[in-house]
Structure formats: structure tokens, C-alpha cells
N, C-alpha and C positions, 0 to 999 in steps of 0.2 A: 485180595484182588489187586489191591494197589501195589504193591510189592511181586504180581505177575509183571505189571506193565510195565515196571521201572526197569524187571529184568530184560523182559524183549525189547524196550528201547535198547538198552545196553547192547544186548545178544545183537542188533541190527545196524550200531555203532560201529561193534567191531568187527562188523561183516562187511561194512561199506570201507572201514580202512583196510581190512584185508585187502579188498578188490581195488584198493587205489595205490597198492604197493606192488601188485600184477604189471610187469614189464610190457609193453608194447613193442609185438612185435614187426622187423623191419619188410617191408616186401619193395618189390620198384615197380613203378609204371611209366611207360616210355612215352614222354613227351613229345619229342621229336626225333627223326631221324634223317639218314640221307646228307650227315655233315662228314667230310672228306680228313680225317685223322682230326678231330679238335683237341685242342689242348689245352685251351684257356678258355674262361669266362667270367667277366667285368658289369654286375647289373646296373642298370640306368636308373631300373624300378624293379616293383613285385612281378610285373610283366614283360618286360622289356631287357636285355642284355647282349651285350658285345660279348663275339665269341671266334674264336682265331683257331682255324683248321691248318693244322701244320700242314697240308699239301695242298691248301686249298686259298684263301682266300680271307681278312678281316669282316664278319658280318654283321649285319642287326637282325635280331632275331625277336618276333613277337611269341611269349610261350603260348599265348592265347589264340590266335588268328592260325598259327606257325608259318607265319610270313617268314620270307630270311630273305634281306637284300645286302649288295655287296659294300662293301664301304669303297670308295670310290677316294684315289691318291696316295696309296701306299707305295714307302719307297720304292722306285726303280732297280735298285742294286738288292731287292732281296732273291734269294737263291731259284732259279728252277729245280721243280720237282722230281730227281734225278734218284728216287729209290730202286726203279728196276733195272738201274745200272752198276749201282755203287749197294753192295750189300751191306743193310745195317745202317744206314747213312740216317741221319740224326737233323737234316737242313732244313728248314722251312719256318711257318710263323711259331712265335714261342706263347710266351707271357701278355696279355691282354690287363691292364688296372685302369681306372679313370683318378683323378686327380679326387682327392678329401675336399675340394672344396667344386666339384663339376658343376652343380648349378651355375655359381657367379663366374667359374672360371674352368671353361669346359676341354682341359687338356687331356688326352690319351695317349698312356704310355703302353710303349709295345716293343719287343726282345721278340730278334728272327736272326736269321745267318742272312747275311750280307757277302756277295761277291766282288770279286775284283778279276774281271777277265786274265786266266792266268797267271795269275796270285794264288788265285784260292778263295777262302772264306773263313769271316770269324765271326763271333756274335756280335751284333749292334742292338743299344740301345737308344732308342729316341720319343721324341714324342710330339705334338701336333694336335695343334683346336679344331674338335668337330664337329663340323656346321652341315647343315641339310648333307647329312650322310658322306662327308666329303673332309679329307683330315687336309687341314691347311697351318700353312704357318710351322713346318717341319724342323726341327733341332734336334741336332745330335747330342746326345750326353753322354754316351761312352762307345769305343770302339776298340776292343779286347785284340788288339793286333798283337802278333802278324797274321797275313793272312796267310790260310796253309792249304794242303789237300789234304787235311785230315775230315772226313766227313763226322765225326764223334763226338758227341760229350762238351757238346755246345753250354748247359746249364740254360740260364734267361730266365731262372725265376727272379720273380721279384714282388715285394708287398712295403707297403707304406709303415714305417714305426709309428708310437706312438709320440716321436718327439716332431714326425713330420717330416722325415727324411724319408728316402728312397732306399730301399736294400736290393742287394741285385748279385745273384750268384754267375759264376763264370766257370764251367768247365775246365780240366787239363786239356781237352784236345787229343789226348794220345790212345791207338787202343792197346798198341803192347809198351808194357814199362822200359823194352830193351830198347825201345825210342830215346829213354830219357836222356835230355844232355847230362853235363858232366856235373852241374847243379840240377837239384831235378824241378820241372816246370812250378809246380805248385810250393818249392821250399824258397825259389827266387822271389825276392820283393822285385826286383825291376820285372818283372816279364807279367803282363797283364792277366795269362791266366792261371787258372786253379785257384781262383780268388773271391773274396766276397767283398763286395764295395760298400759304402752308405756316400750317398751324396745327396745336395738339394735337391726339389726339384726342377731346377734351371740348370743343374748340371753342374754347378757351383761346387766347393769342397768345403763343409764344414772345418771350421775353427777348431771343434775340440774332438777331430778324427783321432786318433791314437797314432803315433809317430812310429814308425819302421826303419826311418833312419833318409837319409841325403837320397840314395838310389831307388827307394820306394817308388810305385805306380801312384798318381793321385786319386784318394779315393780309397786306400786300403781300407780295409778293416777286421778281417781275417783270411786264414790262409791256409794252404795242405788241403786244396778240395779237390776231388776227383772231377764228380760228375754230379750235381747237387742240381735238383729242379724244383724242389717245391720250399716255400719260404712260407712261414705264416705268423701271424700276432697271435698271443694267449690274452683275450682281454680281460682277464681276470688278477693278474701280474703283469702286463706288458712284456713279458719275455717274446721273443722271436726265438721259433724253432724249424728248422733244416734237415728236410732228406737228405738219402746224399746215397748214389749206388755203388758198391764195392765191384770187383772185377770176380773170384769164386767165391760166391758168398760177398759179406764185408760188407751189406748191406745195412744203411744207419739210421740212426732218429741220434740231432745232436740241439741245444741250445747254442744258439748266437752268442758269445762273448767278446767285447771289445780285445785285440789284438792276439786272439786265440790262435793256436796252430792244430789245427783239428789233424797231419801226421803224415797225411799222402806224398811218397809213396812207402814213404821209412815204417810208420806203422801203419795194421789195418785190421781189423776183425776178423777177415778172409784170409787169402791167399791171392799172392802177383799170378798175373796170367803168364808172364815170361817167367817159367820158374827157374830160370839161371842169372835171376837179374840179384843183384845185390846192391840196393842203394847207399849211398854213401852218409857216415856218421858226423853229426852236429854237437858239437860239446856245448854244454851250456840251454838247450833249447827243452823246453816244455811243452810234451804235446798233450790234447786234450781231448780223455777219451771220450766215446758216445755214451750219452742216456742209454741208448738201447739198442743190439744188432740182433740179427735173424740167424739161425746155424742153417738158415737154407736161403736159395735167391727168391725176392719179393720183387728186387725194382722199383722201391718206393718213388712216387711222382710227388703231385700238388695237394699240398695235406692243408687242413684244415681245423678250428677249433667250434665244436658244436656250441651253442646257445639258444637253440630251437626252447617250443615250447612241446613237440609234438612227441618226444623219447624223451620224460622227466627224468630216466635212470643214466639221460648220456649228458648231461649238464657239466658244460667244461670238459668234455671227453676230446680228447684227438683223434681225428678222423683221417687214417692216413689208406693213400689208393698204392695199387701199385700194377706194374706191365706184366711179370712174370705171374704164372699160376693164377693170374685174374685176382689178386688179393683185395681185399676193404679190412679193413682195421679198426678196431676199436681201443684207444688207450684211455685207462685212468691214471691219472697224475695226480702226488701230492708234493708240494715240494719241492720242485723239480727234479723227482721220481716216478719213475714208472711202477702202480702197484700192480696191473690187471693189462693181460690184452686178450680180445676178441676178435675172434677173425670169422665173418659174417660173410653169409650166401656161399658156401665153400660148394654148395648144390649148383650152381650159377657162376659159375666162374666169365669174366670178361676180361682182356685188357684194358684197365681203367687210369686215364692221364690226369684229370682233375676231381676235385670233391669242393662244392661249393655250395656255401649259403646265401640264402635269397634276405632282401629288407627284413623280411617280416616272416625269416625266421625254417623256410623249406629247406630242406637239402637237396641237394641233385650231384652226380657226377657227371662226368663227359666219359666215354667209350672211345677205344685209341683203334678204328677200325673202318675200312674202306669205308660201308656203311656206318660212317660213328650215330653215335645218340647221346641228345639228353636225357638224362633218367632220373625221374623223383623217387628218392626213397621214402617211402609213408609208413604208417603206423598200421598195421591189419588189422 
């Protein structure tokens, strides 16, 4: 008898680990909606978050109440909303972060296209203290000039390292490469874009940026980027990792490296859209391939690294969104490898601009859609 019992403990042991090795699976329920293309989102708390409608407006947004009020003082010089004129046109609010220290020091940084009656438009970034819903105390900290009529491939992502610097992508601007000058945009150190910056957050230039040479833009820190929007920290390593969208195909997932040449538009995983374009050869130059490209278009956006508690099987997984084909991603990394990807809800496809986690650990995306939404993705 006694030697029954011991068995059925057993036998009920490893019934219970079975069932605790059972994946959780992902379903969404939609939080909010009625937000005007958002792209970004900045939480204050587990309930509260800034969220930036590219055609729309910087907001405060209650998840609970679903209050949204408008943030009130945003630059003057950002773009009007000018998509059903200019096909494809890329203008409006970008990137949304609050400062690592908001409590005692409640700065908000925010990346949009900026005009200059014209001129044209190029990315600015700045930032501003926000008091009773209202950004005051405005400073520029970089302006990716010149300004152009190109409406495209602005970039504006941006995320905090773990050294405390500000990282900040900048689009080429171009949409056909038979634009390129005779240096081409992103292989130029003097010409501010197709670049990836790190600076303070006052705007300042770190001491130990990586040197480019005499003509370098201040701020460098890599270079050969097309169209790069989503930035994010691995806080398991402190790596920083970078979308970045190809022109046919040539869509990437790459690692941040001090004074990298990530190739645009001499190398790419895809194909030039101008296929008579032949860019010109660099002796001496090392470029640096991606982690990982798609053999179809994704349009990777605002990626993210899981550390929920709610999908134990996505621990440290990269969560990368994307515009084309409504894509959500699932990467395992060891290494700085990709061993495993997952391409989730393929039933449910949406245009998806950001993937982001809450304090305490929810996921949610943003929807890149007249009607956008918040949306939780939970465990069924």
C-alpha cells in the first residue's frame, strides 16, 4: 500500500511538470482604439502612457478609464498631415521615451519631421519637461539636415542604453537609389543622414563616441542605414538591436556596434529598387552583415525584448512587429544568434508599428491604422 502511494505521488508530480512545460498560448484583446496611425509608446506607469499618433497628436492615455488627452505644446514646425497628397509619405510624430530618471527629472524625448516652409522637411529630435500635460522648456538635440521634399524613410527611433546615452536612428531620405549623390548618403560621414547617433541627454557629445575623422557629423556612431525604426536594449547583455527595412526584400534585424558600417547602399540582403543603379566602390571599408534578413518583405518596425512573466517559453525572446503582411515575430537568441523565429497570429494579420512592455511586465502593440489600437497580447 505504501509503495501505491509513493507511486501516485510520483505519477501526479509528473503530471503537474508536464502541464507546467504546456506553452501559453498568445491571443489580443483590444484595449483601446480610435488612435490616428500611433507609433510610439512611453509608460508613466502600469496604467498610464504617452503615445504619439503619427497623424495625429502626442497623448496621455489612461489604459483603465480610456481617457486620451492631448499633450498640449508640441513643436510648431512639426509636419501637417499631408498623406492623401504625397503617396507613401512617412511625416508626422515618431518615437515617444521618457527620461530613466522621469520621476525627479520629468523630460520627454520625441522624433517627428519638422518643416521649414519651402525647404522641405527632416527629422528632429528634442525634448521638453512635462508639467500638467503641457511639454515646456523645449531643446533641440539634433536636426538631420538638409531639409528636402523627400517625404521617406525619416528613421526617429530611439531608446536609452544602458550607459545612459540616447541612441537615435536617421533614415537616407531617398526612395530611389538613382537619387544617390556621387558619395552615396548613408556612406558620407559629413551628411547627417542614414546614420545612427548616441549622444547625452542634453544633447551633448560623449567623449568616447568613436572617431569618423575631421568631416564626421557630431554624434556619429554608425552608418549605411537606410531606413531603420525600431531600436531596443537586450537587458540580459545590454546589446542594442536595430530594424532596419530593405528596398525588394533586404529587410534586417542587426546588433548596434560602435563604428559599424551596416552597407547601404553598396551592400544589402535584397535588391536596389533603381536596378540600373551601380554604387560606387570603397577600398579598405568593412561592412557589417545582419543577424538576420527575411527572403520576403516584413517592414520590420519597433521591436522589443520580452521579460514578462505571462509566456515563460518567451523569456528574453525578441519581439519584433512589422507593416507588411501584418507580421509579430518571435526570435530566440543565443549569443548574439538567432536560433528560432516564430511568426505569430499569421490568422490575424494587422499593420503593426510598435511592440511594447508595460512596468510590470504586459505586452501590447500599437496598430498603424486610421482606426489604430492598443492591443494586449495575453496568455489564453
Amino acid at each position: 500500500m505504501k509503495n501505491l502511494i509513493v507511486a501516485f505521488i510520483v505519477l501526479l508530480i509528473g503530471c503537474s511538470e508536464k502541464q507546467s512545460t504546456i506553452p501559453s498560448l498568445p491571443t489580443k484583446e483590444i484595449v483601446m482604439d480610435g488612435l490616428n496611425h500611433p507609433w510610439s509608446m512611453a509608460f508613466l506607469s502600469n496604467e498610464e502612457a504617452l503615445v504619439s499618433e503619427k497623424d495625429g497628436h502626442l497623448l496621455r492615455i489612461n489604459l483603465n478609464s480610456k481617457e486620451k488627452r492631448i499633450i498640449k505644446g508640441f513643436p510648431t514646425d512639426l509636419t501637417d498631415s499631408i498623406r492623401a497628397i504625397h503617396f507613401g509619405d512617412n511625416s508626422g510624430i515618431f518615437e515617444v521615451l521618457i527620461d530613466p530618471d522621469f520621476t525627479s527629472d520629468p523630460w520627454v524625448y520625441v522624433s517627428y519631421a519638422a518643416k521649414v516652409p519651402g525647404k522641405g522637411t527632416t527629422t528632429k529630435i528634442v525634448r521638453a519637461q512635462l508639467k500638467n500635460d503641457s511639454l515646456l522648456q523645449h531643446q533641440t538635440l539634433l536636426e538631420a539636415n538638409p531639409f528636402t521634399k523627400e517625404y521617406y524613410h525619416y528613421g526617429g527611433g530611439m531608446t536609452f542604453g544602458p550607459d545612459g546615452k540616447l541612441y537615435i536612428t536617421i533614415g537616407e531620405r531617398l526612395y530611389w537609389e538613382k537619387d544617390e549623390p556621387e558619395i552615396p548618403i548613408a556612406q558620407d560621414v559629413s551628411d547627417k543622414r542614414g546614420k545612427i547617433y548616441r549622444i547625452n541627454p542634453d544633447g551633448s557629445i560623449p567623449d568616447d563616441n568613436p572617431d569618423f575623422g575631421p568631416n564626421a557629423v557630431p554624434g556619429l556612431y554608425a552608418m549605411g542605414i537606410r531606413a531603420a525604426q525600431g531600436i531596443t536594449v537586450e537587458p540580459k547583455t545590454g546589446n542594442i538591436w536595430f530594424s532596419e527595412h530593405g528596398t525588394i526584400q533586404g529587410d534586417e534585424i542587426n546588433i548596434l556596434k560602435a563604428r559599424a558600417n551596416y552597407g547601404w547602399p553598396n551592400v544589402t540582403s535584397g535588391k536596389l529598387r533603381s536596378q540600373d543603379y551601380t554604387p560606387p566602390k570603397f577600398e579598405g571599408v568593412t561592412f557589417t552583415p545582419p543577424v538576420w534578413f527575411w527572403q520576403h518583405t516584413v517592414a520590420p518596425t519597433g521591436l522589443t525584448f520580452y521579460t514578462g512573466n505571462e509566456f515563460p517559453q518567451w523569456e528574453n525572446n525578441l519581439i519584433v512587429p512589422g507593416l507588411s503582411r501584418g507580421s509579430l515575430w518571435r526570435f530566440r537568441i543565443e549569443s548574439e544568434i538567432i536560433k528560432s523565429a516564430e511568426e505569430l497570429f499569421i490568422d490575424d494579420r494587422v499593420r503593426i508599428r510598435k511592440v511594447r512592455q508595460s512596468p510590470d511586465g504586459k505586452l501590447y502593440i500599437l496598430t498603424d491604422e486610421d482606426n489604430g489600437k492598443l492591443i494586449q497580447i495575453k496568455a489564453q
